[in-house]
Structure formats: C-alpha cells, structure tokens
Biopython code that builds the backbone (N, CA, C, O; Angstrom):
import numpy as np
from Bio.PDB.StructureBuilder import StructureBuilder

atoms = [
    (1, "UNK", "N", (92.083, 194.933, 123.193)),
    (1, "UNK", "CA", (92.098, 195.389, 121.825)),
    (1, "UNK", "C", (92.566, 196.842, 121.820)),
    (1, "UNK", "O", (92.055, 197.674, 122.570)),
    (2, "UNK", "N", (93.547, 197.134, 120.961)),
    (2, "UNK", "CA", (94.097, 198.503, 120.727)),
    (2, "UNK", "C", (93.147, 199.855, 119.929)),
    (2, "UNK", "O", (92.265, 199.649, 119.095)),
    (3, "UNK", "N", (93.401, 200.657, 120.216)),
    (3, "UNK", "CA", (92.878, 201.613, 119.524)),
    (3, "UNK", "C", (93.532, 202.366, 118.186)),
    (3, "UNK", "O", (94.683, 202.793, 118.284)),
    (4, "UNK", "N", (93.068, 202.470, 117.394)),
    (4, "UNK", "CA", (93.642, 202.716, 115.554)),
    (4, "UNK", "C", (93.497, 204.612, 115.773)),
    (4, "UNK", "O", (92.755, 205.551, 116.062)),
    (5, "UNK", "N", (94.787, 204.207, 115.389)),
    (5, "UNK", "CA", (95.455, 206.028, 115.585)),
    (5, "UNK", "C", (95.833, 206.380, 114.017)),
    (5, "UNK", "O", (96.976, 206.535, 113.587)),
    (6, "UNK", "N", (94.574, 206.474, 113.244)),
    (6, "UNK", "CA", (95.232, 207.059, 111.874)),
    (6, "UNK", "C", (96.209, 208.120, 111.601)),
    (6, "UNK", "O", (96.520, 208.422, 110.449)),
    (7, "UNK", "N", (96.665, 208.649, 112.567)),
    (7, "UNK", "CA", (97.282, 209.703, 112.909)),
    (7, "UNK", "C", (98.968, 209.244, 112.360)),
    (7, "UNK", "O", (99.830, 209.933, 111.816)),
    (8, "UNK", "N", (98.967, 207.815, 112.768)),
    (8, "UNK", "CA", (100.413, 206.697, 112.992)),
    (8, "UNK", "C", (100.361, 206.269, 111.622)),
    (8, "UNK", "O", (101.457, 205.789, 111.331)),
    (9, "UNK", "N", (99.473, 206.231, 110.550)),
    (9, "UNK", "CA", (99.847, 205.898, 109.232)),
    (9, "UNK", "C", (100.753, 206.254, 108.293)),
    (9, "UNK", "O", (100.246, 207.309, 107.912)),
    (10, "UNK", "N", (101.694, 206.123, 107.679)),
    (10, "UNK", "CA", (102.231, 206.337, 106.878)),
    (10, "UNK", "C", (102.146, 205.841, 105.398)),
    (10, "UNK", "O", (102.551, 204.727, 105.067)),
    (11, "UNK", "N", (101.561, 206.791, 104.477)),
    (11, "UNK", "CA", (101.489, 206.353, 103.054)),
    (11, "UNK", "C", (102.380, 206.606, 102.382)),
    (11, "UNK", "O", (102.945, 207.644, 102.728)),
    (12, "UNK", "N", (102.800, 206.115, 101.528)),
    (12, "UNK", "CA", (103.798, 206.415, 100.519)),
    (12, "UNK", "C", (103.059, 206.416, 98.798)),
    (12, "UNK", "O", (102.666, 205.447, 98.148)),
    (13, "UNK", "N", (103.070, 207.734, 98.466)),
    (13, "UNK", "CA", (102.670, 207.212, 96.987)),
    (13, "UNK", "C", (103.449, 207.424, 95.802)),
    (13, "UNK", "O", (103.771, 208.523, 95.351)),
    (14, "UNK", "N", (103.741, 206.245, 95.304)),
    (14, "UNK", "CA", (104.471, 205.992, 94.817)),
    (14, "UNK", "C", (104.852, 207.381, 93.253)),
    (14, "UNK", "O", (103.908, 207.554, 92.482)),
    (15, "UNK", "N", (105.690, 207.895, 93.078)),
    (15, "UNK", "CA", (106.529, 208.685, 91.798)),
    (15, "UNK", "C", (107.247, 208.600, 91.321)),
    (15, "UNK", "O", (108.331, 208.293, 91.816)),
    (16, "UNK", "N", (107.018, 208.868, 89.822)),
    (16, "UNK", "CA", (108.042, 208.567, 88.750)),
    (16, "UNK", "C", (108.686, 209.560, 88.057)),
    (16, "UNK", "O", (107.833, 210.282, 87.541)),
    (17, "UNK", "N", (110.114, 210.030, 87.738)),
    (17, "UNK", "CA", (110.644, 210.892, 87.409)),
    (17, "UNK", "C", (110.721, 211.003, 85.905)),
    (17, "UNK", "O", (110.933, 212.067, 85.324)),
    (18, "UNK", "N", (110.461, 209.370, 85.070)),
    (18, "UNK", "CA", (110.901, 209.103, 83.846)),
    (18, "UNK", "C", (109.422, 208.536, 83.112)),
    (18, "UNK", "O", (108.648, 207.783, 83.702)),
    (19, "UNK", "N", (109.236, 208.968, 81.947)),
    (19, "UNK", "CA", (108.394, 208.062, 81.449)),
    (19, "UNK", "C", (109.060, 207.611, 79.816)),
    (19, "UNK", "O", (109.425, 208.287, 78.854)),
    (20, "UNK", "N", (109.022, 206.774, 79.969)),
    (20, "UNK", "CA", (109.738, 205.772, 78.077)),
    (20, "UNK", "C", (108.637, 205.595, 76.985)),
    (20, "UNK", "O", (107.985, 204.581, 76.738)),
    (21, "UNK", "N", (108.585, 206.810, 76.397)),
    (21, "UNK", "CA", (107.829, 206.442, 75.046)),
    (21, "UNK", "C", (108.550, 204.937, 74.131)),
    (21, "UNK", "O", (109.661, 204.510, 73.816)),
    (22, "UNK", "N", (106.739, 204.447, 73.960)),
    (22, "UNK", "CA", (107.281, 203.489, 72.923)),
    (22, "UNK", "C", (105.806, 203.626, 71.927)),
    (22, "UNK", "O", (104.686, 204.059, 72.200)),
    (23, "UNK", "N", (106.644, 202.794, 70.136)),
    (23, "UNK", "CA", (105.186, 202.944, 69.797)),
    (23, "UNK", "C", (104.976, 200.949, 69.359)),
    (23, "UNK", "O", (105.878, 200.113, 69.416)),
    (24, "UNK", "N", (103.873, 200.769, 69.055)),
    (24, "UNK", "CA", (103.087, 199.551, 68.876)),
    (24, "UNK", "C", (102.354, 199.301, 68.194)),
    (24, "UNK", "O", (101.153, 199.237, 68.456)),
    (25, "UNK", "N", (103.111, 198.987, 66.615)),
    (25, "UNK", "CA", (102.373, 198.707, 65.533)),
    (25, "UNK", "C", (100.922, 197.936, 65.739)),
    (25, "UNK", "O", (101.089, 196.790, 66.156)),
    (26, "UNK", "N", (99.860, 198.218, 65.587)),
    (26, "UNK", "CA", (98.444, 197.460, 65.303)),
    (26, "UNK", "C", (99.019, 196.067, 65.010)),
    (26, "UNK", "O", (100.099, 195.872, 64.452)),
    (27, "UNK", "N", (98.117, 195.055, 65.480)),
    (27, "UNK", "CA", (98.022, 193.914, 64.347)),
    (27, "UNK", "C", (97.105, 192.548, 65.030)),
    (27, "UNK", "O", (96.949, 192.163, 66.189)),
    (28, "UNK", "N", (96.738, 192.186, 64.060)),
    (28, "UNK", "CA", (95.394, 191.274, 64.095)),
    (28, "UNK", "C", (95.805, 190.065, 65.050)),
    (28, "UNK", "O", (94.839, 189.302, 65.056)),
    (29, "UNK", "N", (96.755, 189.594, 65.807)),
    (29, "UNK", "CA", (97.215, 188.561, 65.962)),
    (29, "UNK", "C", (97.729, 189.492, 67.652)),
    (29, "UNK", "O", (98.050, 190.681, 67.662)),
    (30, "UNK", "N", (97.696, 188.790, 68.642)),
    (30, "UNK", "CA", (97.731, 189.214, 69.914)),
    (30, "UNK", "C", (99.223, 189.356, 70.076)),
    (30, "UNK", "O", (99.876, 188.321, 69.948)),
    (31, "UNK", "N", (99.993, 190.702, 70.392)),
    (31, "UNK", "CA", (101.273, 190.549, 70.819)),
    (31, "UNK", "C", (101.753, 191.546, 71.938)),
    (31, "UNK", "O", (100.832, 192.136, 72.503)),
    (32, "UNK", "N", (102.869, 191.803, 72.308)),
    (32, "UNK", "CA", (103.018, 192.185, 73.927)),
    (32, "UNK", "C", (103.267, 193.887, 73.572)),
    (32, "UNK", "O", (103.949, 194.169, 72.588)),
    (33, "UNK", "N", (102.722, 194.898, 74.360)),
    (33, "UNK", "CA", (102.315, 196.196, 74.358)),
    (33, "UNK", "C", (103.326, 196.631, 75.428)),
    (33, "UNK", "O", (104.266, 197.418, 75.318)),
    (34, "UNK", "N", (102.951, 196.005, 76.372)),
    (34, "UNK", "CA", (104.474, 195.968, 77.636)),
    (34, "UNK", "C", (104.949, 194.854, 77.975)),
    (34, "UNK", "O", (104.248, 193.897, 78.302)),
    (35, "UNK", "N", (106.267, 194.852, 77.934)),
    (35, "UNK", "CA", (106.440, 193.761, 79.060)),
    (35, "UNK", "C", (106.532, 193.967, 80.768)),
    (35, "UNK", "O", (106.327, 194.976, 81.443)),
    (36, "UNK", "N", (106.870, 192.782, 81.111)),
    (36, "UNK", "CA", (106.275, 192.769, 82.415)),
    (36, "UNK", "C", (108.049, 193.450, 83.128)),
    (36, "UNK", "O", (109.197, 193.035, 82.968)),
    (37, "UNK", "N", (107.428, 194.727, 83.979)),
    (37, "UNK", "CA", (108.735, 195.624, 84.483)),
    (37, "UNK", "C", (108.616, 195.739, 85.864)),
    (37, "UNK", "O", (107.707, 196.536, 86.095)),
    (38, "UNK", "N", (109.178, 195.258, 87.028)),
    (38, "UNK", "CA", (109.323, 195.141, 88.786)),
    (38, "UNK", "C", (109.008, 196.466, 88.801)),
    (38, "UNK", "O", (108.045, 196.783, 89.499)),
    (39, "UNK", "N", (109.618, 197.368, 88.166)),
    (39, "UNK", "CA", (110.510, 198.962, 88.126)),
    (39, "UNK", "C", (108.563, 199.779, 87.512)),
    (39, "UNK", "O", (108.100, 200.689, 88.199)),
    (40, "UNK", "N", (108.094, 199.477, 86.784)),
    (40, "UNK", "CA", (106.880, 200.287, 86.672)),
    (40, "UNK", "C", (106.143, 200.539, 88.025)),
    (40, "UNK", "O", (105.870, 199.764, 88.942)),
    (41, "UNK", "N", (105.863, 202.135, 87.823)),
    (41, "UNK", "CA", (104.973, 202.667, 88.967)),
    (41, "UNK", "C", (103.752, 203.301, 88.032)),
    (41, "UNK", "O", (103.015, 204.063, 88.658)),
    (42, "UNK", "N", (103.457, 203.122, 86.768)),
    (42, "UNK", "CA", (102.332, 202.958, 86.001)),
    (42, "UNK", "C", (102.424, 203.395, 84.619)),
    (42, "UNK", "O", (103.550, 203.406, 84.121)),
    (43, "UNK", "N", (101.297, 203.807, 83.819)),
    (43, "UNK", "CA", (101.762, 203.745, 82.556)),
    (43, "UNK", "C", (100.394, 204.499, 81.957)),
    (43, "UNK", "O", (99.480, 204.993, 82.617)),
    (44, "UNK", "N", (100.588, 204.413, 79.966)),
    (44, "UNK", "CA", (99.429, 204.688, 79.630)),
    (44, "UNK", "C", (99.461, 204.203, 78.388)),
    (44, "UNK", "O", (100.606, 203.831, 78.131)),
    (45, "UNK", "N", (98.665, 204.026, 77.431)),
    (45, "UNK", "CA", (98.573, 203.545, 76.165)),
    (45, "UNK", "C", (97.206, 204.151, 75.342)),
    (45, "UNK", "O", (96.057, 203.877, 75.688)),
    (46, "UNK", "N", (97.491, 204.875, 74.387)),
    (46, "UNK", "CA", (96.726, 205.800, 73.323)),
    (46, "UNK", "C", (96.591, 204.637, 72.353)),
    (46, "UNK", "O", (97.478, 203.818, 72.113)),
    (47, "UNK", "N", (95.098, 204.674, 71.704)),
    (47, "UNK", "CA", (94.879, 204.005, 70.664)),
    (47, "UNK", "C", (95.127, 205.084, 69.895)),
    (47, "UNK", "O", (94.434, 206.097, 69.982)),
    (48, "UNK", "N", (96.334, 204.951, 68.909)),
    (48, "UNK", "CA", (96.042, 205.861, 67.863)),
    (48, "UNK", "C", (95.808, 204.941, 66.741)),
    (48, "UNK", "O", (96.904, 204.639, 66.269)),
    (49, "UNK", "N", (94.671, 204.263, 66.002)),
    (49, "UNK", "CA", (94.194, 203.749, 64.874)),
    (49, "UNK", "C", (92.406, 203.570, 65.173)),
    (49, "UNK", "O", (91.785, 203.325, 66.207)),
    (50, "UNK", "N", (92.014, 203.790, 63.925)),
    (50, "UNK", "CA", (90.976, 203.616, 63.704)),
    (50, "UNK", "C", (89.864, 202.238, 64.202)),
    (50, "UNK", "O", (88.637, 202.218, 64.298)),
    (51, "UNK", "N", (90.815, 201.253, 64.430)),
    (51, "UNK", "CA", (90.468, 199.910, 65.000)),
    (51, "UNK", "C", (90.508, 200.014, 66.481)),
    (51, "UNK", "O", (91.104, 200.871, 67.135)),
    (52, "UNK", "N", (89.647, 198.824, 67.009)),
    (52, "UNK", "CA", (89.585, 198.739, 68.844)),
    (52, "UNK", "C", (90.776, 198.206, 68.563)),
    (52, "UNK", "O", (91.247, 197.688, 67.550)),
    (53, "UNK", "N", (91.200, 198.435, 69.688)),
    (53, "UNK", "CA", (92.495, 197.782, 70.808)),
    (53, "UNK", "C", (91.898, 197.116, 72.478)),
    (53, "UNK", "O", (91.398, 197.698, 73.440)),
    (54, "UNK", "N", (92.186, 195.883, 72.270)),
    (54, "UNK", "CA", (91.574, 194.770, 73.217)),
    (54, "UNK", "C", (92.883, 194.772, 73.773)),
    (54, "UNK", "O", (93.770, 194.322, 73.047)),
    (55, "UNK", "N", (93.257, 195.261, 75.127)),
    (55, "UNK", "CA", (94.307, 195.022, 75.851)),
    (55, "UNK", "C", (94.129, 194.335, 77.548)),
    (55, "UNK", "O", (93.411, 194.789, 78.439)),
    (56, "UNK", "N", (94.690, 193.581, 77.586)),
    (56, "UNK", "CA", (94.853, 192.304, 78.612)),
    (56, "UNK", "C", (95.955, 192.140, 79.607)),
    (56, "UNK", "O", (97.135, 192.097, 79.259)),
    (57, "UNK", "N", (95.708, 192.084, 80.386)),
    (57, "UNK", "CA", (96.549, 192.040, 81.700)),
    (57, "UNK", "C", (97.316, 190.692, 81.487)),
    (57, "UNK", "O", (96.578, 189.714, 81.604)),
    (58, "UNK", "N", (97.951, 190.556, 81.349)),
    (58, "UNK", "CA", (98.748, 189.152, 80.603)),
    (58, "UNK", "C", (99.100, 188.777, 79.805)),
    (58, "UNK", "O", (99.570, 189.731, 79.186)),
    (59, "UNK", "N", (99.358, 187.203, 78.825)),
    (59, "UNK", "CA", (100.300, 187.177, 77.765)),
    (59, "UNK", "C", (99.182, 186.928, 76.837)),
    (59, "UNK", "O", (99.702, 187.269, 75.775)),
    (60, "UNK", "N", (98.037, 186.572, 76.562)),
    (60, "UNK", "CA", (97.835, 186.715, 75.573)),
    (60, "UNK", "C", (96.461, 187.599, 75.506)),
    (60, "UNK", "O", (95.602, 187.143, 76.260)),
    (61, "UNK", "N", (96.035, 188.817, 74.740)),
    (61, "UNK", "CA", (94.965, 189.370, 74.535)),
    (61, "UNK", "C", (94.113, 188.620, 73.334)),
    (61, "UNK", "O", (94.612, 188.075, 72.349)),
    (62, "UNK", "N", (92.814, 188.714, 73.626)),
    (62, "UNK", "CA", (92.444, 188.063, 72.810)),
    (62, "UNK", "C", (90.650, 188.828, 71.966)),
    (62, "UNK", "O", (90.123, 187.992, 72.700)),
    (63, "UNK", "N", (89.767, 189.337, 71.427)),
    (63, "UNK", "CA", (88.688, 189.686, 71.185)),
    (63, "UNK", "C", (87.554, 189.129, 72.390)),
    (63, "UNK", "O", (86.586, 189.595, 72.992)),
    (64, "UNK", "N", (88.027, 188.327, 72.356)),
    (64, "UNK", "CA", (86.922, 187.931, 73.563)),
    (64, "UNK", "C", (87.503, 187.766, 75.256)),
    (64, "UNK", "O", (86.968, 187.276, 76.251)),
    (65, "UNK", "N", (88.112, 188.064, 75.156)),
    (65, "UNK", "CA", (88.856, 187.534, 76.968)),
    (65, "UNK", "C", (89.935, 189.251, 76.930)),
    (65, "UNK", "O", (90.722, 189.523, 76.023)),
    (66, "UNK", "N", (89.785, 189.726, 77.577)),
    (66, "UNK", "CA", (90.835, 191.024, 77.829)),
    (66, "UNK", "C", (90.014, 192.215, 78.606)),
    (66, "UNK", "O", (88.824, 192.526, 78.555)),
    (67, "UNK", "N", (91.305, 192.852, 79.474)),
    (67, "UNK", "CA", (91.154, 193.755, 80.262)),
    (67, "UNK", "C", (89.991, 194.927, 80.220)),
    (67, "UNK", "O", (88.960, 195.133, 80.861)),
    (68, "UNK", "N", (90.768, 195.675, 79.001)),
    (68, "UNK", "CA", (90.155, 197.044, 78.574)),
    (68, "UNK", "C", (89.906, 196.851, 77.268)),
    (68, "UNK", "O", (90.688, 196.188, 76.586)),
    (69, "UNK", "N", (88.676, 197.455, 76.700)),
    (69, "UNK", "CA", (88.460, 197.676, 75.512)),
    (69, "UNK", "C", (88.658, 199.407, 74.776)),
    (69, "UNK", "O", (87.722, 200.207, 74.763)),
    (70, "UNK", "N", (89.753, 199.654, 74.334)),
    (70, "UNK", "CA", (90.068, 200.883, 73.816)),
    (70, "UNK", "C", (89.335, 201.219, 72.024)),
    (70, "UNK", "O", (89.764, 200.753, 70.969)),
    (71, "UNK", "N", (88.593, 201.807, 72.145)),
    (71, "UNK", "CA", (87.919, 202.596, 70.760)),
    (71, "UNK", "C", (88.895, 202.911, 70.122)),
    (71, "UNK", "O", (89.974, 202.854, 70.711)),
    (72, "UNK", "N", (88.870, 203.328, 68.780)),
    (72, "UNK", "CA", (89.608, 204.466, 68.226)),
    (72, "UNK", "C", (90.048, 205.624, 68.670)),
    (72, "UNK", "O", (89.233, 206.545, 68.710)),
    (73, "UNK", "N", (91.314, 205.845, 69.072)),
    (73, "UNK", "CA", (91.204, 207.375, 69.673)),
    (73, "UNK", "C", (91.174, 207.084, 71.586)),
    (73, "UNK", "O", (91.371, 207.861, 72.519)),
    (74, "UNK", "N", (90.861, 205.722, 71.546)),
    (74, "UNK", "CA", (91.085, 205.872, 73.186)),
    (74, "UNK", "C", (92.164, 205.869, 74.311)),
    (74, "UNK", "O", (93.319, 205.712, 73.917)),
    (75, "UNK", "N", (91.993, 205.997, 75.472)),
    (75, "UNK", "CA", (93.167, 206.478, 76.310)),
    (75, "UNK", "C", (92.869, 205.367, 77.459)),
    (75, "UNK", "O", (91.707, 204.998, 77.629)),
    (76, "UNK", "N", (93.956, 204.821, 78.270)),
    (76, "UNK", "CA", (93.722, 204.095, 79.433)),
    (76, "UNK", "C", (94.856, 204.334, 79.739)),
    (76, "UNK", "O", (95.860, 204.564, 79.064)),
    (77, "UNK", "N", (94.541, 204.228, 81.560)),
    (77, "UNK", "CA", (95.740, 203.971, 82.293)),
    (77, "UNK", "C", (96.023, 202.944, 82.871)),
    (77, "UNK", "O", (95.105, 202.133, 82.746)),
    (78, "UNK", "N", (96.911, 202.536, 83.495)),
    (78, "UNK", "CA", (97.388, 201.161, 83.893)),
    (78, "UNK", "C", (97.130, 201.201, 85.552)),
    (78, "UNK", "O", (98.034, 201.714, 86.211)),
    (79, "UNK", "N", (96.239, 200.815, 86.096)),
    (79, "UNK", "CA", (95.639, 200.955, 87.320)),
    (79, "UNK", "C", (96.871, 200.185, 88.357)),
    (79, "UNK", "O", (97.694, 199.368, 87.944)),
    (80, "UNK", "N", (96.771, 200.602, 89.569)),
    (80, "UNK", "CA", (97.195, 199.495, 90.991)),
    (80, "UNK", "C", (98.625, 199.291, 90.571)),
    (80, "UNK", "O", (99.043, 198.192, 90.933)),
    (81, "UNK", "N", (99.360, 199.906, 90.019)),
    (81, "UNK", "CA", (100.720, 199.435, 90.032)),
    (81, "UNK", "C", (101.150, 198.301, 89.367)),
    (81, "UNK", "O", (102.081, 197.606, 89.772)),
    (82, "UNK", "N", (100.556, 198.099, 88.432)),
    (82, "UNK", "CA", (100.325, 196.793, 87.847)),
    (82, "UNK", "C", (101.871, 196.576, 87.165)),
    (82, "UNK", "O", (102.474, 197.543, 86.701)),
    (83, "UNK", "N", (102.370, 195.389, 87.155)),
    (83, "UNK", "CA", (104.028, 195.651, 86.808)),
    (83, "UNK", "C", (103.972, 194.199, 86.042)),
    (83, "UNK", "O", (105.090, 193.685, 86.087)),
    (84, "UNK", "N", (103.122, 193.471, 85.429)),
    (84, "UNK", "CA", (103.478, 192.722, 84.332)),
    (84, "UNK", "C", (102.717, 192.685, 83.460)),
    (84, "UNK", "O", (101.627, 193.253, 83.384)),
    (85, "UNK", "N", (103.351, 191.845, 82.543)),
    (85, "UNK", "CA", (103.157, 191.928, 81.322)),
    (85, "UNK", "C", (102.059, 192.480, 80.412)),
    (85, "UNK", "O", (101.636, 191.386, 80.037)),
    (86, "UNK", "N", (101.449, 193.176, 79.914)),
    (86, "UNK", "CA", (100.163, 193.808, 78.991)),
    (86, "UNK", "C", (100.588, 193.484, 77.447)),
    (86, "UNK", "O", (101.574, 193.786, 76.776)),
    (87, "UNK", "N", (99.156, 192.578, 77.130)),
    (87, "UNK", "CA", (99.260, 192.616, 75.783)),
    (87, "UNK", "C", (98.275, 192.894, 75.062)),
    (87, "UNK", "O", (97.261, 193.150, 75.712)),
    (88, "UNK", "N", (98.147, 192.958, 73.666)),
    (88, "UNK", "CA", (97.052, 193.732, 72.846)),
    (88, "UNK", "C", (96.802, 193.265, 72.059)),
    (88, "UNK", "O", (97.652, 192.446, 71.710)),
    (89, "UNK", "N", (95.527, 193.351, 71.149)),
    (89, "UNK", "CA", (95.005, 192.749, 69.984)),
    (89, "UNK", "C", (94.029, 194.270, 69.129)),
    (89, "UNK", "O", (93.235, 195.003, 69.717)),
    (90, "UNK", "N", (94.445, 194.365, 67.600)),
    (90, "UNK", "CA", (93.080, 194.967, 67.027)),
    (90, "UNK", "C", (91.971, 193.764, 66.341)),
    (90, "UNK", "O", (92.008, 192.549, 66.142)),
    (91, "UNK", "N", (91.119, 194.735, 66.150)),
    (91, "UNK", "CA", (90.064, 194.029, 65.538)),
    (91, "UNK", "C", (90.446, 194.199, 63.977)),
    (91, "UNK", "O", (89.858, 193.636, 63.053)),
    (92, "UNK", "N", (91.543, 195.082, 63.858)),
    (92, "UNK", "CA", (91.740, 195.286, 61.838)),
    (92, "UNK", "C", (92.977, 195.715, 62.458)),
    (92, "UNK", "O", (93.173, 196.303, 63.522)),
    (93, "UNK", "N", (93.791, 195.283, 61.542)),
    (93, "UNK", "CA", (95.439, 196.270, 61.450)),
    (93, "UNK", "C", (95.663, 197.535, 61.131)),
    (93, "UNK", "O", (96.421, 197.366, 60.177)),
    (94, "UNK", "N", (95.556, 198.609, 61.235)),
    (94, "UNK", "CA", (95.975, 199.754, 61.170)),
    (94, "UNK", "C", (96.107, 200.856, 62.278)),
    (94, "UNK", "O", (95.369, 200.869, 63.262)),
    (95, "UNK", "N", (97.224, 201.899, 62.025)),
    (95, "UNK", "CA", (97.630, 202.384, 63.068)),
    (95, "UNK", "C", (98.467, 201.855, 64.080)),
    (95, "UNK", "O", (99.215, 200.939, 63.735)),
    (96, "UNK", "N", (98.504, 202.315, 65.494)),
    (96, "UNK", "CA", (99.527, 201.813, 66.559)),
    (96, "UNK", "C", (98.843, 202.298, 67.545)),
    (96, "UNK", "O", (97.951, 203.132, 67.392)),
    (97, "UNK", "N", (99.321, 201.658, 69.028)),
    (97, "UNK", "CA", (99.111, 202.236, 70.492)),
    (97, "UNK", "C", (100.443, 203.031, 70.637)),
    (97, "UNK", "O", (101.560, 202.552, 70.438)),
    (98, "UNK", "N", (100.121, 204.542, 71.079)),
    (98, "UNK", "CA", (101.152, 204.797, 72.200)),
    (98, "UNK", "C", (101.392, 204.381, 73.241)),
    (98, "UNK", "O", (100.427, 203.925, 73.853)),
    (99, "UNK", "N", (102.714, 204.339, 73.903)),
    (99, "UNK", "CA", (102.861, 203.836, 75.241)),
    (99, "UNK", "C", (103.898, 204.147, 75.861)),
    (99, "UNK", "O", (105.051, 203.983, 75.462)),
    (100, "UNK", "N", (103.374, 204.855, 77.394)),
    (100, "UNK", "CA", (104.491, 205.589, 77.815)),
    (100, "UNK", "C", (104.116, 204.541, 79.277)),
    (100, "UNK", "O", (102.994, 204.298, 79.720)),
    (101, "UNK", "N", (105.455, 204.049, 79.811)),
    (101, "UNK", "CA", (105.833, 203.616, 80.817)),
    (101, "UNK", "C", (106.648, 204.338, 81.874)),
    (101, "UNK", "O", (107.802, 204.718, 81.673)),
    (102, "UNK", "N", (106.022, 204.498, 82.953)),
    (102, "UNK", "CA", (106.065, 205.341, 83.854)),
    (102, "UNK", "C", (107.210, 204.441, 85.161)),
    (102, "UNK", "O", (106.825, 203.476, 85.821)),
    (103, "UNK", "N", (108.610, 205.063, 85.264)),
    (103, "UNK", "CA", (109.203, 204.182, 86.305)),
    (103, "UNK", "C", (109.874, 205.025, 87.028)),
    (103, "UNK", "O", (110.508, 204.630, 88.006)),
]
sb = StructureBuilder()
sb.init_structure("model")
sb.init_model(0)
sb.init_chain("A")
sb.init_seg("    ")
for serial, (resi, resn, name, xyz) in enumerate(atoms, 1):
    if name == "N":
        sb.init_residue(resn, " ", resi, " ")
    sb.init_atom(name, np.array(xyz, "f"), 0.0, 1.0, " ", f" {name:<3s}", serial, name[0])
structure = sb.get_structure()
C-alpha cells in the first residue's frame, strides 16, 4: 500500500470572468429561472418581490417539493457547480428573481 503525498495534489478551482444578468418575472405557475448550461461555474438569484420563491434543482418547482426556499428579499447561491436546469415558483405573483449566471 502506497503512501498519500498531499503534497502531489492538484486542485483546480474553478473561475469565471463573465457573469449574464437576467431578470424573472414572478409567477404562480412553476417556470425555468435557468436553464441547464455545461458552461456554468455558478450563479445567484435575488428574490426581489414580496412573495417566497420556491426554487428547485430541476424542471419543475413546485410549493411543496423544491431546493431552496427564498423569503422576500432573499439571496442564494447555486452550490457544487451545479450546471442544469433551475426552476422557480412564487407563492403570489409579484415582483421578479435576479439572476446572474456565472461562466
């Protein structure tokens, strides 16, 4: 059995030069916040409305089944390099998510 020479590791962490504002009308009915990008090295999404934002690692977000639960006013980041698809739901229509995609 060999001996582990952390010394021999090489990490790479990953950086992004660009980030793509987008914005994301609210709305009561689950629809896509990002789509799914090879090219993302991460991201972020601002609740700006008064309503939660239920956002989900996949295609459909839903009030009861989803990722993160964002308050009014809340902030998340997009953890692990995650490179598909995110979608969102409010609990009331008003306002939008920001969303800046990081590649």
């Amino acid at each position: 059995m060999g001996l582990y020479n952390p010394a021999s590791v090489t990490v790479n962490i990953p950086t992004s030069g660009t980030a793509t504002p987008t914005t994301v009308n609210s709305s009561a009915a689950s629809q896509t916040i990002l789509a799914a990008n090879s090219n993302r090295k991460g991201g972020t999404i601002w609740n700006n409305s008064t309503a939660t934002l239920y956002v989900e690692f996949g295609n459909t977000a839903s009030l009861t089944a989803f990722t993160a639960k964002l308050l009014a006013g809340g902030y998340f980041e997009i953890p692990f390099n995650y490179t598909g698809i995110i979608a969102g739901i409010w609990d009331a229509a008003n306002g939008n998510a920001q969303v800046r995609e990081l590649t």
